[in-house]
C-alpha distance (Angstrom), angle and dihedral (degrees) to the residues before:
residue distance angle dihedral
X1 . . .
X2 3.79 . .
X3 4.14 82.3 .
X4 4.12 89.8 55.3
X5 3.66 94.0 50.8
X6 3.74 89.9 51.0
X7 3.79 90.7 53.9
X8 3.34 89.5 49.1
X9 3.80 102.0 46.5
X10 3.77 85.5 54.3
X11 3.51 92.7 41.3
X12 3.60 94.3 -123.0
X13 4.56 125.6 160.1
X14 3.96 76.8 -8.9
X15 4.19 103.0 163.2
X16 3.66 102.5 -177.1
X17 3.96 137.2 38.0
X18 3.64 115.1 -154.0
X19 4.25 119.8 -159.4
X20 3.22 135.4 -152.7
X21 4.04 114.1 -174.4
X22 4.02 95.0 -62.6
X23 3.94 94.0 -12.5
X24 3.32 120.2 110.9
X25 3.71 117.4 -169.6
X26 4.35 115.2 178.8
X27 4.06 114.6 -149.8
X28 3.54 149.7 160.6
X29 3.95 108.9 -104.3
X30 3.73 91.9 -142.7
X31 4.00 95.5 63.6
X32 3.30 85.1 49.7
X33 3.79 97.5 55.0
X34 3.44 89.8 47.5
X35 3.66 96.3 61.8
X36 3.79 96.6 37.6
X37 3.37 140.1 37.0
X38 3.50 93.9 -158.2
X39 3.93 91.2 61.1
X40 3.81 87.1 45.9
X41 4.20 82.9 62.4
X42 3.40 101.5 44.2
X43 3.63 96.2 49.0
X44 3.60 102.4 45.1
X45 3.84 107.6 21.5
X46 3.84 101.9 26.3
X47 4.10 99.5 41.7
X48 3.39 140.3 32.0
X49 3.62 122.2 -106.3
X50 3.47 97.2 -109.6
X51 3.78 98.5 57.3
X52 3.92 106.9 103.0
X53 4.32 101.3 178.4
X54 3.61 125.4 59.6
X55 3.63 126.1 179.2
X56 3.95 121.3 -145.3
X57 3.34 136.8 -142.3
X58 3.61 142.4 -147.4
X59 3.62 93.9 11.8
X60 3.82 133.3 98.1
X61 4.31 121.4 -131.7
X62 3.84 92.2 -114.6
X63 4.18 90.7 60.4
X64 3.72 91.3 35.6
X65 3.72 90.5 57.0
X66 3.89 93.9 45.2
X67 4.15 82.0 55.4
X68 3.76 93.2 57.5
X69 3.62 107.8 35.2
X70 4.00 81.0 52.2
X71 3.72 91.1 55.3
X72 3.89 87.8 51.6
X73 4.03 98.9 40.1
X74 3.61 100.5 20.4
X75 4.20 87.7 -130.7
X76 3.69 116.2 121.4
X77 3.59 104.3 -148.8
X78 3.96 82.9 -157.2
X79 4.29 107.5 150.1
X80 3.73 137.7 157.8
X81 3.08 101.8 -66.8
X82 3.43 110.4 43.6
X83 3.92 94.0 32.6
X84 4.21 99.7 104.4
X85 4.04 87.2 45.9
X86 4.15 90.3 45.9
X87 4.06 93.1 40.8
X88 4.19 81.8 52.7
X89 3.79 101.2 46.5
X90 4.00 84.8 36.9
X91 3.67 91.8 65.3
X92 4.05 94.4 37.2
X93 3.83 92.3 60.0
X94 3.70 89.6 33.1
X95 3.83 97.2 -125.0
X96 3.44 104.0 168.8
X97 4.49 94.4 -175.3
X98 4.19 80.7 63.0
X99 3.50 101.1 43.3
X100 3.63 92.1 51.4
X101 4.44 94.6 47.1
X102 4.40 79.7 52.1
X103 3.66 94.2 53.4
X104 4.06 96.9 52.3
X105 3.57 88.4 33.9
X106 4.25 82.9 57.8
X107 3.27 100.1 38.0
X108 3.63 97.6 56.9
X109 3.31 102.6 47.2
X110 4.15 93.8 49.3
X111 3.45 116.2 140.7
X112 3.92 147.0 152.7
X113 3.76 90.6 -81.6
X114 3.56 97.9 58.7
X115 3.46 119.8 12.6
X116 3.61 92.1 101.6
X117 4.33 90.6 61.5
X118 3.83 92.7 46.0
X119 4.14 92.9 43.6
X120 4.27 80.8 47.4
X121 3.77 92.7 41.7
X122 3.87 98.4 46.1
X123 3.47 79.4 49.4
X124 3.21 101.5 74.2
X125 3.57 104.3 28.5
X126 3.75 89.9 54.5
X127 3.57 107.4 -117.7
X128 4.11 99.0 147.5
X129 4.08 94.7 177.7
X130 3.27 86.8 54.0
X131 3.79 109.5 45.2
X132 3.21 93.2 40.0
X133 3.95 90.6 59.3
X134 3.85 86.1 50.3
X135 4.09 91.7 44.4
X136 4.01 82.2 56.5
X137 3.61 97.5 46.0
X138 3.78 90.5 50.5
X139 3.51 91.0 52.3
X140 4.31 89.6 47.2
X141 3.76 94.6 47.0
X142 3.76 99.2 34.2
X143 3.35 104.6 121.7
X144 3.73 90.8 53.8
X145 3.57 89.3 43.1
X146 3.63 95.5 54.1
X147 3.55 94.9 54.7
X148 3.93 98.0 38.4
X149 3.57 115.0 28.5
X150 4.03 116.4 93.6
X151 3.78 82.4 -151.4
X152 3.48 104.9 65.6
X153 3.77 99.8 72.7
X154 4.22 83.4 58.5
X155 3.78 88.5 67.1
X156 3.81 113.9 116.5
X157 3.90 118.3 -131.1
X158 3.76 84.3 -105.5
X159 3.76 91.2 51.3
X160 4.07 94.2 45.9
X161 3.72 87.1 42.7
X162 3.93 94.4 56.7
X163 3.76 94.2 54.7
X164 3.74 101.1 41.9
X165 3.85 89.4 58.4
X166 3.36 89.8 54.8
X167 4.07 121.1 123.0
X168 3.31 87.1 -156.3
X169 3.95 102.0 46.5
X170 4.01 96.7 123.9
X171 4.03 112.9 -126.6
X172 3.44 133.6 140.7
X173 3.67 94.4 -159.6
X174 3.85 121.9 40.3
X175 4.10 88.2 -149.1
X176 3.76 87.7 68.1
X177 4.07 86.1 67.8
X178 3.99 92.0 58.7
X179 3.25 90.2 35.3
X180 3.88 92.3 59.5
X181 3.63 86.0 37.6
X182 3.97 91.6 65.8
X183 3.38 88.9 47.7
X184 3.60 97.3 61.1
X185 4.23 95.7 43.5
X186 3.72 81.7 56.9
X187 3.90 99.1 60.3
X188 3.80 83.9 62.1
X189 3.66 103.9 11.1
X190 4.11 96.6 168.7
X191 3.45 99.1 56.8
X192 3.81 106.4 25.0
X193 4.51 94.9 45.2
X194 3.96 83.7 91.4
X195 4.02 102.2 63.2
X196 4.25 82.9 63.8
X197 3.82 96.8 108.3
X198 4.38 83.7 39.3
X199 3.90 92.8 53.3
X200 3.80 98.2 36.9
X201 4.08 94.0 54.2
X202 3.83 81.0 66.2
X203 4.03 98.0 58.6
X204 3.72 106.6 90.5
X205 4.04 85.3 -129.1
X206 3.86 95.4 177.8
X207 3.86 86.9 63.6
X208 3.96 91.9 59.7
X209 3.85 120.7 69.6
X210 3.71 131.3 -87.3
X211 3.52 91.7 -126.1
X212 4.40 86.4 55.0
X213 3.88 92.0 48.4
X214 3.55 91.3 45.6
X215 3.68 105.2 47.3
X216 4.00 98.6 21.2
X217 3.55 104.9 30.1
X218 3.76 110.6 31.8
X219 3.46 86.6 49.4
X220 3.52 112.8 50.3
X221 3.78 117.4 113.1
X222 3.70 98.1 -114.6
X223 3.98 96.5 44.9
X224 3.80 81.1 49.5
X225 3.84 91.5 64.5
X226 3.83 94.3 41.3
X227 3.91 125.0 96.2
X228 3.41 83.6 176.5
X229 3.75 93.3 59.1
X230 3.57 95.1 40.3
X231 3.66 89.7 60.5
X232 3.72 81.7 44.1
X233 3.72 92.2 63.4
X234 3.88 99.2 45.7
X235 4.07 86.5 55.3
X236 4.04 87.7 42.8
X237 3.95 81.2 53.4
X238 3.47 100.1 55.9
X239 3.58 97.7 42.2
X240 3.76 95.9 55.2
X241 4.11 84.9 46.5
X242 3.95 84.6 57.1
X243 3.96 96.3 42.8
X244 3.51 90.0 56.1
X245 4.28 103.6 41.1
X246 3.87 84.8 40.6
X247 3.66 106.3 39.8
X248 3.90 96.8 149.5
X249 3.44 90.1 48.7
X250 4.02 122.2 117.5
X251 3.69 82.7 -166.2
X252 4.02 82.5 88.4
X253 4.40 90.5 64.3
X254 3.90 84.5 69.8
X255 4.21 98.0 60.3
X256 3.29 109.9 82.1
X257 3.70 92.8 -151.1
X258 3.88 91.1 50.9
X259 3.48 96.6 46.2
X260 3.57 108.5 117.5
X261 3.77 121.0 -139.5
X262 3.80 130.8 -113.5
X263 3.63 119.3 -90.4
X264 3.89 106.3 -131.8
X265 4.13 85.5 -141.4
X266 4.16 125.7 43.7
X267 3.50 123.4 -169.3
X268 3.95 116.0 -129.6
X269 4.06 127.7 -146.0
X270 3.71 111.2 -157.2
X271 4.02 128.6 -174.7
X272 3.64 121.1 -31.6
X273 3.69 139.9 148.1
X274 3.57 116.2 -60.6
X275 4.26 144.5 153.5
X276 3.85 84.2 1.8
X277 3.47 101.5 -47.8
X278 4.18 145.3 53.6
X279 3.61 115.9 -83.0
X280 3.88 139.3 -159.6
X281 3.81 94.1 -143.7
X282 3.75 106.3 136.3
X283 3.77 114.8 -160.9
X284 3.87 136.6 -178.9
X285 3.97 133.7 -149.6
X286 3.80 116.7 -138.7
X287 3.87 97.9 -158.7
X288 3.75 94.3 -175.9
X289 3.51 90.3 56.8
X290 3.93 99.6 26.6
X291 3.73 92.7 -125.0
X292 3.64 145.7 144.0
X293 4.01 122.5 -138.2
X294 3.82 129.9 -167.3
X295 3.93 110.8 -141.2
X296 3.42 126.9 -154.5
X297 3.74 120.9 -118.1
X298 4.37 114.6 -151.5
X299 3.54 111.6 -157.4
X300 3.82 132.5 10.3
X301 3.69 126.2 -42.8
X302 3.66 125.0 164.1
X303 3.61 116.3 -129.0
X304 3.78 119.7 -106.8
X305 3.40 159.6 -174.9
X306 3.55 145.5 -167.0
X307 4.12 92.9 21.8
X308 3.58 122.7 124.7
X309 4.12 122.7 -100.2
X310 3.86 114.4 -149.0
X311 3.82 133.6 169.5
X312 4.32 117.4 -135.1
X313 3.65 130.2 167.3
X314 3.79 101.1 -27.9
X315 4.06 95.1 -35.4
X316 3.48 142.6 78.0
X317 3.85 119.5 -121.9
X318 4.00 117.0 -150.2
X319 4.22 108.0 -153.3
X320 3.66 125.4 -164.0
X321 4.31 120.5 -43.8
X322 3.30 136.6 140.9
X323 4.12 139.3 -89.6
X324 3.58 98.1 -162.8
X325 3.87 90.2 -91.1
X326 3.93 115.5 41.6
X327 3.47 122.1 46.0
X328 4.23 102.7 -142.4
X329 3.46 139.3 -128.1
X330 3.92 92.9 163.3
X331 4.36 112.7 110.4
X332 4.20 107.4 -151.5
X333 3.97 117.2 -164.9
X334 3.73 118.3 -144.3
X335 3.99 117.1 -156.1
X336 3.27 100.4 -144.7
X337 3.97 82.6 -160.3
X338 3.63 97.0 63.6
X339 3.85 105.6 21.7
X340 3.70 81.9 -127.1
X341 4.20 120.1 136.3
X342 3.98 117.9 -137.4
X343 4.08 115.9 -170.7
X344 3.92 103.1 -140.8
X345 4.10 129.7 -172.4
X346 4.05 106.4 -40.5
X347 3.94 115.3 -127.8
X348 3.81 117.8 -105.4
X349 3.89 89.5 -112.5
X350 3.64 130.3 61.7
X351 3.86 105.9 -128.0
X352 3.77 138.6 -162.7
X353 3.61 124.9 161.1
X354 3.87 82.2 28.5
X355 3.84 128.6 -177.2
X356 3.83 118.7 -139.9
X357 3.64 138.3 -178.9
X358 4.04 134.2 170.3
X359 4.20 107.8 -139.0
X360 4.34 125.5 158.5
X361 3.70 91.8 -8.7
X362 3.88 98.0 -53.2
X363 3.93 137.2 101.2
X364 3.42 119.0 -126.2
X365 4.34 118.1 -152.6
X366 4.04 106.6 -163.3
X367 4.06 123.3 177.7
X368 3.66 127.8 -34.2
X369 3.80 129.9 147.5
X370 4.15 114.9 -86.8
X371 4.19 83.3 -158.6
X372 3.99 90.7 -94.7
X373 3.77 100.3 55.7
X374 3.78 154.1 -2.1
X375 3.25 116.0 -96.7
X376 3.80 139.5 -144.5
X377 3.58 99.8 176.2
X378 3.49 121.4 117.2
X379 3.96 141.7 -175.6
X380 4.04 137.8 169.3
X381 3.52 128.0 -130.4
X382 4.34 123.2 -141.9
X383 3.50 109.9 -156.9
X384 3.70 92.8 -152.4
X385 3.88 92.2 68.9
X386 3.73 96.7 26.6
X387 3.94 88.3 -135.2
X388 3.61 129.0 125.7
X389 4.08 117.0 -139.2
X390 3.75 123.6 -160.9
X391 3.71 117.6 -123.9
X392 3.36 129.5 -158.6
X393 4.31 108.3 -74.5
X394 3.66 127.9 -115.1
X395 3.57 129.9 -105.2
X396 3.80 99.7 -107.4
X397 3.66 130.7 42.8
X398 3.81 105.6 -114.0
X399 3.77 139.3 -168.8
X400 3.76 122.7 163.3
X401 3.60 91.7 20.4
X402 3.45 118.1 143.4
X403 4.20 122.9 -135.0
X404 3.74 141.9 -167.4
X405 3.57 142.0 174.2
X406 4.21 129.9 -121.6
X407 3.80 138.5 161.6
X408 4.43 95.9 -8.8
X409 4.24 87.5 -43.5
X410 3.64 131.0 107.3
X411 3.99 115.3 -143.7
X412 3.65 134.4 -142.8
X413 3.51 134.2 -169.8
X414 3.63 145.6 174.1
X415 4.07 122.8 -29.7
X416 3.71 132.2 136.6
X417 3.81 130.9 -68.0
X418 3.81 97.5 -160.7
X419 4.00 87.9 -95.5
X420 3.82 110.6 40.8
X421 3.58 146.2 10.9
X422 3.64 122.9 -97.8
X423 3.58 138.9 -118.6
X424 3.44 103.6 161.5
X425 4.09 119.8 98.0
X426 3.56 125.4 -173.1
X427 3.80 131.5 -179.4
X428 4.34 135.1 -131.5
X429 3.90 117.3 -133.1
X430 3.87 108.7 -164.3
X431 3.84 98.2 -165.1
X432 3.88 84.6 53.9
X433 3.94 93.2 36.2
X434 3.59 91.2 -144.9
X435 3.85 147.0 101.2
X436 3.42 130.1 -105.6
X437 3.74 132.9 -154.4
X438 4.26 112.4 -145.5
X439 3.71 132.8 169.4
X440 3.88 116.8 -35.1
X441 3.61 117.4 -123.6
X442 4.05 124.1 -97.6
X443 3.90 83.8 -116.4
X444 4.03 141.8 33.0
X445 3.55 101.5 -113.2
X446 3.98 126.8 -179.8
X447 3.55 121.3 -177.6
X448 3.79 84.9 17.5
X449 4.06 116.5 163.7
X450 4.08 109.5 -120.2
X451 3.73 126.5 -157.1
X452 3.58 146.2 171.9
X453 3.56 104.5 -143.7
X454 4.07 138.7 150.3
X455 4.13 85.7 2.1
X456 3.69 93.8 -56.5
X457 3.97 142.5 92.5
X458 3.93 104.8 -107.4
X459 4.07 113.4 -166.5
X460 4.08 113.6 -167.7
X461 3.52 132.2 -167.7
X462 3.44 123.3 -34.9
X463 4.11 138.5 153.1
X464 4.11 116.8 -78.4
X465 3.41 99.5 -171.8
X466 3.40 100.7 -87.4
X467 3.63 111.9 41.2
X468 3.91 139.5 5.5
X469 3.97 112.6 -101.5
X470 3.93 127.7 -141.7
X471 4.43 79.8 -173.1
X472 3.61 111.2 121.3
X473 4.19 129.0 -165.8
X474 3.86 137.0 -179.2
X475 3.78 130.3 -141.1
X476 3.84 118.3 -148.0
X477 3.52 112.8 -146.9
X478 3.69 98.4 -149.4
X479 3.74 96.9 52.3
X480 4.02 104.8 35.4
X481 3.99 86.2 -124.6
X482 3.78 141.5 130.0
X483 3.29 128.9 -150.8
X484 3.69 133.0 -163.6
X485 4.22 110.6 -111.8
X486 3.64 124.4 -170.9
X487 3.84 118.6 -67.8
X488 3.21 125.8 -107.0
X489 4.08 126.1 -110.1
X490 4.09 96.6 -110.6
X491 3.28 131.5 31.6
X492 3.85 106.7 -112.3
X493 3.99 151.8 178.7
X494 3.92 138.7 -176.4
X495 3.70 91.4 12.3
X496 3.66 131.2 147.3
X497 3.85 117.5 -102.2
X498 3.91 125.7 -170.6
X499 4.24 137.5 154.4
X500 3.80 112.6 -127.4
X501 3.92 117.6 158.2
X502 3.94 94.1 11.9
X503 3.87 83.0 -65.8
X504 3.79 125.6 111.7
X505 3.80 113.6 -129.8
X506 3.94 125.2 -161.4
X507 3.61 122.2 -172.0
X508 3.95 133.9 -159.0
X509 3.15 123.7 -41.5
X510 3.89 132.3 153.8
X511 3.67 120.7 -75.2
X512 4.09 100.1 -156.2
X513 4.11 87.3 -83.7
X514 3.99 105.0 42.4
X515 3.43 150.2 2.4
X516 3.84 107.7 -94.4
X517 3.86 138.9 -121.3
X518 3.45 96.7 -169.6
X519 3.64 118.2 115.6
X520 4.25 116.5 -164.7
X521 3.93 137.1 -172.9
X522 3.62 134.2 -169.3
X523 3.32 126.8 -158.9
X524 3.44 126.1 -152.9
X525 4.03 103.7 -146.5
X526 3.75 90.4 50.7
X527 3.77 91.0 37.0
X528 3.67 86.3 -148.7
X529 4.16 133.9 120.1
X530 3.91 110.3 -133.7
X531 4.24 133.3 175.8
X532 3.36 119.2 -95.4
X533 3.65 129.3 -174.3
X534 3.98 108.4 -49.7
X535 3.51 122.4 -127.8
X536 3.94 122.8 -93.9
X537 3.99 89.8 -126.9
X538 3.73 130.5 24.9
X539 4.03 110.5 -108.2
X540 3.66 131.3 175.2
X541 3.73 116.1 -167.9
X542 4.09 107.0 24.7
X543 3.48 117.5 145.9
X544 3.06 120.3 -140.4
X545 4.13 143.7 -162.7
X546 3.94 144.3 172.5
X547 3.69 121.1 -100.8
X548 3.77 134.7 -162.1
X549 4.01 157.0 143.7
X550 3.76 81.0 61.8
X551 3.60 116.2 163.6
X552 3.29 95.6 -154.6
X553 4.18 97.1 39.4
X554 3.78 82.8 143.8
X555 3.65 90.9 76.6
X556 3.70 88.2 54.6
X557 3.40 98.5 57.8
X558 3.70 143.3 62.5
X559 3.56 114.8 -81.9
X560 4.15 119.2 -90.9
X561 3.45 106.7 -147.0
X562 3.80 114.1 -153.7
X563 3.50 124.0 -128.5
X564 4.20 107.0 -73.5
X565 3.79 120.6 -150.9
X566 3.70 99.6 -110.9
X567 3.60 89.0 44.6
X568 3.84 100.0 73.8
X569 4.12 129.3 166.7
X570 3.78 89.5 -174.0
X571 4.00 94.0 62.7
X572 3.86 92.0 35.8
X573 3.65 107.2 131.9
């Protein structure tokens, strides 16, 4: 093409001459036809042959350019600026090479202050992938986005309506919805006041408090003036009543203003040690909607325990473990897509008891036993070569230690040496490509649950030798110190840990007598441990990880049930 563009810089064999208010641009009509089918029509079907100048419409010189010099160089000089105008004119003249630069150019540079125009503007121009990925990141970042974005008042009822339903519209507090409701009455209180009762059937009230709809709700000038929202209320009323008498009750996935939302991350359980021996189950935690989910596993897998769980590019990657017989080495990939297992590169080490962390892209593989010793070897696999790499080992042999990753540096805590419980922790640089010893723990803890959480390294639980601890401490970074945190509930050792909702999770475990069903979370602004939904079977030894940016998240969580017929809030007495 480099040839054509010459020609046409020179103005050389040049058949047509295109204008643009004063701009005069000279081409050859069958580049042009090439790159548009729009070009194609109007210079066979909608001229004669003979006619060399055509003036266009509706677009300005500096997009008309970018068209042409993209049909002679194939690069669309689209950037921020003129993006909107170059989507527009893209789709007028039908120039597919355009449209497509304008979409990735959109897409990756989403965010709370203009999601809401791209999701409207894709809209219209009928780009689906697209405004559906801006739809979704509305509904992720809407909390910020109702209180930031200058386009979110703009939103017609319809509009506001269609994201508020949403399962999927991300909040961690149902009041925010209302909240963000009154907000957008008020822009143009007059003629907006009377979709109230319309707006308000869409805030899950039964998840808020009594004490909210009470005070905030029922007393609100607009809900004043409603019948509609009074009734409203009395059905909000009784379904809170019923989500608290009948809290293990599915019956609550069928009330529309019960329903809880989807949680935009869920955390997974895979393998552990359970009934006597390791198992494959794989389970996943709904936190929105405090439930447990069996997922189905495609393909074979061989059950396992003490391996390491961790979540990379869109899949979760099993390391190491033990079936009761073989001690492995062997790393298996689940596509969380497809449900399907792949077995990629094995490590150079043979780990049980392993300790496994996700930092920059890579999986790092620390410790374990390989049924002869302890190890303190270590290595880090890239996914985009599929190879593992040894990196320099750590100072202590560890098995059933317990590791995390914070601020560019991977963590270790804790674990076994073959002879005595642990309290030391150290910590890997890789710009320095070297170890680090820090602080040691207030306690010798093996099979001890690490955690980066709230800027700091939490360590939970664990065995010292003697008994199994519910004690819980924090290391801060900045000062080499722990500090005690508040204890957990139960006792507990080999459990799964995880942060989902700004909370930190641990699951089963064994308590010194049994493997546990009991499932925990602390939360740090309460700085209190509370129950959560137990388990469905006791398991010891799961690991477990956070997933999310699934496409199919749905399959992930437990099921919403849409509104049935016989199950109306309308004729609700």
């Amino acid at each position: 093409m480099s040839v054509y563009n010459e020609l046409r810089l020179e103005q050389q064999l040049c058949d047509a001459v295109i204008t643009v208010g004063s701009a005069r641009f000279h081409v050859h009509k069958i580049v042009l036809c090439n790159c548009s089918p729009y070009f194609k029509a109007l210079f066979t079907n909608w001229s004669t042959q003979d006619r060399q100048v055509f003036d266009i419409p509706h677009v300005s010189p500096d997009i008309m350019k970018i068209i042409i010099e993209f049909a002679y160089t194939a690069f669309p000089a689209v950037t921020q600026e003129n993006v909107q105008e170059s989507f527009i004119a893209a789709h007028q003249f039908n120039v597919t090479g355009i449209t497509q630069a304008c979409c990735s150019l959109l897409e990756e540079h989403l965010a709370p202050g203009n999601c809401i125009g791209i999701w409207r503007l894709t809209g219209v121009y009928h780009t689906p992938e697209l405004t559906n990925k801006a739809f979704l990141y509305t509904l992720t970042h809407f909390e910020e986005v109702a209180s930031v974005s200058e386009e979110f008042p703009l939103l017609s009822v319809q509009e506001l309506v269609q994201i508020i339903e949403d399962d999927h519209l991300n909040v961690k507090q149902e009041k925010t919805v209302f909240v963000a409701i009154l907000s957008w009455i008020a822009y143009a209180a007059e003629e907006r006041r009377e979709h109230i009762s319309l707006l308000l059937s869409n805030v899950r009230l039964a998840l808020t408090s009594l004490q909210f709809i009470t005070n905030s709700v029922r007393n609100n000038e607009l809900v004043l003036a409603s019948t509609e929202c009074h009734t409203l209320l009395k059905h909000s009323l009784a379904a809170m009543l019923e989500l608290h008498t009948s809290r293990f009750s599915d019956t609550i996935f069928y009330k529309p203003l019960s329903r809880p939302r989807l949680s935009p991350t869920v955390l997974l359980a895979l393998g552990g040690w359970s009934g006597g021996r390791p198992t494959d189950a794989i389970v996943a935690y709904d936190s929105r909607a405090d439930r447990w989910v069996d997922i189905p596993k495609n393909g074979d897998y061989t059950p396992r325990a003490y391996h390491g769980a961790v979540f990379l590019d869109g899949a979760v990657y099993i390391v190491g473990g033990f079936d009761n017989v073989e001690r492995f080495s062997s790393v298996h990939r689940f596509d969380l897509a497809t449900h399907t297992w792949t077995e990629v590169k094995q490590m150079h080490w043979t780990r049980c008891y392993v300790s496994v962390t996700v930092m920059d892209g890579c999986i790092y593989a620390m410790g374990g036993y390989d049924g002869l010793d302890r190890l303190s070897s270590a290595e880090r696999y890239e996914s985009r070569t599929n190879q593992w790499t040894l990196i320099p080992s750590m100072h202590k042999k560890r098995s059933d230690a317990s590791c995390t990753s914070l601020r560019g540096k991977v963590y270790i805590c804790g674990g076994f040496t073959g002879s005595q419980c642990l309290s030391t922790a150290e910590c890997f640089n890789p710009e320095t490509n070297q170890w680090t010893l820090i602080a040691s723990m207030g306690h010798r803890r093996t099979g001890v649950g690490v955690i980066a959480y709230a800027g700091k390294i939490f360590a939970v639980g664990g065995f010292n030798g003697f008994i199994r601890l519910n004690t819980a401490e924090a290391y801060n970074p900045d000062t080499n110190t722990w500090r005690a945190v508040p204890s957990m509930l139960a006792a507990r050792s080999n459990f799964g840990i995880a942060v989902i909702d700004d909370r930190v999770f641990v699951v089963g475990g064994y308590n010194g007598f049994s493997t546990m069903i009991k499932v925990e979370c602390f939360d740090g602004e309460t700085s209190m441990w509370s129950d959560v939904r137990s388990l469905k079977v006791a398991c010891s030894a799961p690991s477990c990880c956070i997933v999310h940016g699934l496409p199919n998240l749905v399959e992930y969580s437990a099921p919403r049930l849409m509104q049935c017929s016989d199950v109306d809030e309308d004729k609700m007495e």
